[in-house]
N, C-alpha and C positions, 0 to 999 in steps of 0.2 A: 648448418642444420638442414637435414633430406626432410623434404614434407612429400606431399604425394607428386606434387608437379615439380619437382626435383629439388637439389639445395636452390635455399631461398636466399644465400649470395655467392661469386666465386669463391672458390680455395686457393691457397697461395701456392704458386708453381714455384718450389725453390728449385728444382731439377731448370728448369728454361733459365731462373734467375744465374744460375752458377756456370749456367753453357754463356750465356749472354757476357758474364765475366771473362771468359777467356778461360775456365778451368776451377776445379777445388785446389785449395791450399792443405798443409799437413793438417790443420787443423778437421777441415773435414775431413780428411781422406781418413783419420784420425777416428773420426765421429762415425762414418761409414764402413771401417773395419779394414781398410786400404784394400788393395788390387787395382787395376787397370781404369785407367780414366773411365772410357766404358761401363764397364761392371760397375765402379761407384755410382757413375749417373744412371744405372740404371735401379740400382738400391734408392737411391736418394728417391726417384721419380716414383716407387712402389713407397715409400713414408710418408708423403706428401700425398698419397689418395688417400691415408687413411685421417689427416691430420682436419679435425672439425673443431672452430674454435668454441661454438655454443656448447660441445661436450663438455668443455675445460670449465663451464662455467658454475659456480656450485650448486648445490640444490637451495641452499636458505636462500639465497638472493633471488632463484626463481621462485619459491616461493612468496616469498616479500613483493615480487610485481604480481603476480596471482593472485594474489590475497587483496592489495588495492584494485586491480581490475575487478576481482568481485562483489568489492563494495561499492562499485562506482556503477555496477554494470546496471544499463539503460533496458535491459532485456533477457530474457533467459538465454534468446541465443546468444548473445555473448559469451554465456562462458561455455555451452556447448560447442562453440567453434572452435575455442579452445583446447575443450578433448577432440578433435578432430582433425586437430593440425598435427602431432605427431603423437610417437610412441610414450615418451618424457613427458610432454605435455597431458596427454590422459595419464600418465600416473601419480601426477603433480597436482593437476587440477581436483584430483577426487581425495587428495589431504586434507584432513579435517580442520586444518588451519585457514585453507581458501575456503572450504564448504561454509564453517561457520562463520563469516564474513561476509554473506552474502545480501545486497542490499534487495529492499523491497521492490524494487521494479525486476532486480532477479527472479523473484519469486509469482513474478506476473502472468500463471499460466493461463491460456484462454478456456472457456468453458468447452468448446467446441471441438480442444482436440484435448481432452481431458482423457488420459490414459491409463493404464498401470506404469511403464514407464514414468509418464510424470507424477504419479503416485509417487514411486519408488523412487524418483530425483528428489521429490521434498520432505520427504521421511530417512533420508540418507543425510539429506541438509541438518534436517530437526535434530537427530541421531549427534550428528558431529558439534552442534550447540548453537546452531543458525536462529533467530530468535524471531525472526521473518518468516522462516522458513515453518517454525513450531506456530504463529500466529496464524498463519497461510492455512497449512494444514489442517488445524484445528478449529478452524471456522469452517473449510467444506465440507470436513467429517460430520460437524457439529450439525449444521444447517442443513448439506446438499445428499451428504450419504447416511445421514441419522445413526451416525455414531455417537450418541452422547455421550457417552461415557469415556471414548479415546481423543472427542474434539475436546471435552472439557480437561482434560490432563493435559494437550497437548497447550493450548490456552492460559491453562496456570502455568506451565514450566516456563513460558516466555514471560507473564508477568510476574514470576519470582524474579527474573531478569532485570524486570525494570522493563518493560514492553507498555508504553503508555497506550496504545489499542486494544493490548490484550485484556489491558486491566478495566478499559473503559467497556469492552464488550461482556465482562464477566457480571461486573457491575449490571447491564443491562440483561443478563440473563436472570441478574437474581431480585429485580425489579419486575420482574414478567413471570420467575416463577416458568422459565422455557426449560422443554423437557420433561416436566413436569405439571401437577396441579396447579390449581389455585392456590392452594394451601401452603404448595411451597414458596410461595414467595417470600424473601428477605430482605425488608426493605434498610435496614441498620448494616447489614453487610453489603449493600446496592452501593448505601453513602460513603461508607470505609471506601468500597476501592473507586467509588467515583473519587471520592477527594484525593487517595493515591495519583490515579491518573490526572487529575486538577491539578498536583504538585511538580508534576514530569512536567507541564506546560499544553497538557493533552486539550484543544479548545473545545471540544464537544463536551467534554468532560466539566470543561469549567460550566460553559452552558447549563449543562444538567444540573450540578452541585449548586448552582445560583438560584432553579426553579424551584429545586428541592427543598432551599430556606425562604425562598421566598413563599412557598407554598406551604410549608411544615410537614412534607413528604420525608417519611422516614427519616427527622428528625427536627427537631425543636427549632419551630421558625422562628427566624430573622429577617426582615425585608432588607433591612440596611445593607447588612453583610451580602444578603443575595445580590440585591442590585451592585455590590462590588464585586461580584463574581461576573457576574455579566457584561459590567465595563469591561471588566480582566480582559475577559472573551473576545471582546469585539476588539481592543488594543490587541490584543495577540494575533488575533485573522488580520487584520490591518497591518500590522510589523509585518508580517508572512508574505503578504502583497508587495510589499514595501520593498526588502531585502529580495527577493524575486523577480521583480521588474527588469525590463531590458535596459529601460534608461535609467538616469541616475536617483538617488532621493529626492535631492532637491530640487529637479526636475520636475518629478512626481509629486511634491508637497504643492509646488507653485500650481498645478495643473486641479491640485485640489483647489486651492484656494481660489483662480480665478474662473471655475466652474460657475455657470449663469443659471442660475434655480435652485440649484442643488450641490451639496458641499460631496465631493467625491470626482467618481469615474462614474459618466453620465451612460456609457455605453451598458455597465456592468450590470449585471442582471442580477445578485445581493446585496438587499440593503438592510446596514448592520441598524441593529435595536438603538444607537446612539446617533444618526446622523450622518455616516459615511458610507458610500457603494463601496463593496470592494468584489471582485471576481469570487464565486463560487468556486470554495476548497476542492481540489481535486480529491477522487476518492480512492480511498486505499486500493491495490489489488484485488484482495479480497471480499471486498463488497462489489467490483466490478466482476468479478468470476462468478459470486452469488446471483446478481440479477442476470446476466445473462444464462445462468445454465436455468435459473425458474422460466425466462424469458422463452426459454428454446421449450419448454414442455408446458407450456401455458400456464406457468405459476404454481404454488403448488398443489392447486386442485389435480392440475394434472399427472402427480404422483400417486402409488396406492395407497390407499387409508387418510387421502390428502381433502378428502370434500369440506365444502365450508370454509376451510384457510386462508388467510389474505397475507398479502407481502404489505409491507409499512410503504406508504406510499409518496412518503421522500425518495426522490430519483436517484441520490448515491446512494442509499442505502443496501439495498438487497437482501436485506433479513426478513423473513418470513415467519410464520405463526407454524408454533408446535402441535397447539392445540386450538381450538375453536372460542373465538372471543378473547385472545390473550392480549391483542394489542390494544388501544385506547382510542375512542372515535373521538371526531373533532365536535367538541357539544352544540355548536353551531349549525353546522348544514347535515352532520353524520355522515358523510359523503367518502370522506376517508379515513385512515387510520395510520398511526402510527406506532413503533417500536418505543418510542424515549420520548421524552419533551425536548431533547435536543432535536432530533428530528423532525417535528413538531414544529419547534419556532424556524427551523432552517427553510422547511418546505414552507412555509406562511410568509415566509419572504423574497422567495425564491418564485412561487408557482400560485400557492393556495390563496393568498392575498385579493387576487383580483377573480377569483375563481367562487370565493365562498358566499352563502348566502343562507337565513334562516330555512329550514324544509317547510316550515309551514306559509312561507311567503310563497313560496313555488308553488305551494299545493292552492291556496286562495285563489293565484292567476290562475290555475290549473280549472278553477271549478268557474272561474268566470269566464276563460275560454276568449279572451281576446287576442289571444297568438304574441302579445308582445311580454319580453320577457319582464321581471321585475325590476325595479330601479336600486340600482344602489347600495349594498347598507355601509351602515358606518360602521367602516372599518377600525376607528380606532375603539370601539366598543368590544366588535368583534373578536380584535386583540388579546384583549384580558379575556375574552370567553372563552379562547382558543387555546389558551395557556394552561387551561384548568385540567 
């Protein structure tokens, strides 16, 4: 195979191989078209520059490693190296059999080199039936480039998929009524595709769907049932942990159990609603593309027509407000806001926990002016207040 820095292993010298012999036999001489030892070896020697064994090799079977490299790939450049290494290779790799295979760390473009090229790489993905590629897309249309209308198509074609993010974020659009009024909001088609994505095994999802009945939010509450959505939840982040670790399970179980305070991973900075730390879900690509491209233009105030807007103030998150007042304030301290009650209870365990406090406690110190801050509140009060 020639790449740019030449074949990437030797070619078989049968011309040296047949000299080294002592001569061809009738057979080659035969194969060669006969004439003078000479002139055969030097036929032979002009077949053998042209002979490349990666040419021989079929196209399905490149494709078939192409297609697992792109579902594995840790990075978009991975598979752009790939169109980079030869001629075959870029015409192999842009098959809509490798594009639509493309795993979600593929589609992890940064906010900062955000282009029309990578425009036109993840709408060529989308195009080919990439369902990463269609969620990817249709969340920066939807949020960063106020395409509503091409981020939400793009957004459903992945959750006809079966795209458990997609369906969890649609969900969340239509709990918020984003893109739109007040008026629009849906909260009975919020619940439908939260519980779609609740089915896929989606854990935010489950989250939400557990608040929703425990609260009677867009449909006929249930505590019981809620609070088993919510265990669901926190066994599912836990399994996730679990099968993810470097070391073994039962490693990991033991290391639970002989924890001194506290039943978990005492380092880990989320602690689940049931009793166990587990490390903070990594966040998808595209909520990681979201906060930082708001991050780089000072949120989206600093867009036009963006004044008043607040981004939800869960640190994976990166969803921002369409409109002014869409998100929901913490009824406690009012200090921040969020997109979902998933996000909600993630950040309150995560960050806001130790952070929150009544606004009129602050304002009393405030007016008695002794400089020290307030004491305390209970938290577990807090909890429920925060969930509302």
């Amino acid at each position: 195979m020639n790449t740019r820095r030449g074949p990437s292993y030797p070619k078989t010298n049968l011309a040296a191989a047949v000299a080294a012999a002592g001569g061809m036999g009738i057979r080659q001489k035969r194969l060669y078209g006969g004439g003078t030892t000479r002139e055969l070896r030097k036929r032979a020697r002009k077949a053998t520059r042209s002979v490349d064994f990666f040419d021989g090799l079929p196209d399905d079977l490149l494709l078939f490693i192409l297609s697992n490299l792109s579902a594995n790939a840790g990075d978009p450049a991975d598979v752009i190296n790939v169109f980079l290494t030869c001629r075959r290779f870029n015409r192999l790799g842009m098959h809509p059999v490798v594009l639509s295979k493309l795993s979600a760390k593929g589609t992890a473009v940064r906010a900062d080199n955000w282009c029309e090229s990578a425009h036109r790489f993840l709408k060529r993905c989308a195009d080919a039936g990439s369902l990463e590629a269609s969620y990817t897309l249709g969340m920066i249309k939807f949020y960063c480039l106020e395409n509503r209308g091409g981020g939400t198509s793009l957004m459903a074609k992945a959750a006809m998929g079966s795209h458990s993010a997609a369906l969890y974020s649609l969900a969340v659009i239509q709990f918020n009524g984003s893109g739109g009024s007040k008026n629009d909001k849906d909260l009975r088609a919020g619940v439908a595709l939260c519980a779609r994505a609740a089915y896929l095994g989606h854990v935010d999802a489950l989250r939400e769907l557990g608040h929703c009945l425990q609260d009677g939010y867009g449909v006929r509450q249930n505590v019981a049932e809620g609070r088993r959505f919510l265990v669901q939840a926190n066994a599912r982040e836990l399994a996730s942990v679990l099968s993810s670790a470097s070391s073994s399970a039962a490693a990991t179980l033991m290391s639970l159990q002989s924890a001194k305070g506290t039943r978990g991973f005492p380092s880990c900075s989320l602690l689940s609603d049931f009793g166990c730390n587990v490390p903070a879900p990594e966040a998808h690509p595209a909520n990681r593309f979201m906060a930082a491209w708001f991050a780089a233009r000072g949120g989206p105030a600093g867009i036009a027509g963006g004044d008043g807007l607040r981004m939800c103030s869960h640190v994976g998150c990166g969803r921002p407000e369409t409109r002014r007042h869409e998100f929901r304030r913490c009824s406690v301290c009012g200090a921040v806001n969020y997109c979902s009650r998933a996000c909600q209870a993630l950040d309150w365990k995560v960050a806001h926990k130790v952070e929150c406090a009544p606004m009129d406690r602050w304002l009393n110190y405030a007016v008695v002016g002794d400089g020290e801050a307030p004491p305390p509140a209970n938290h577990a009060v807090m909890a429920n207040r925060a969930a509302e």
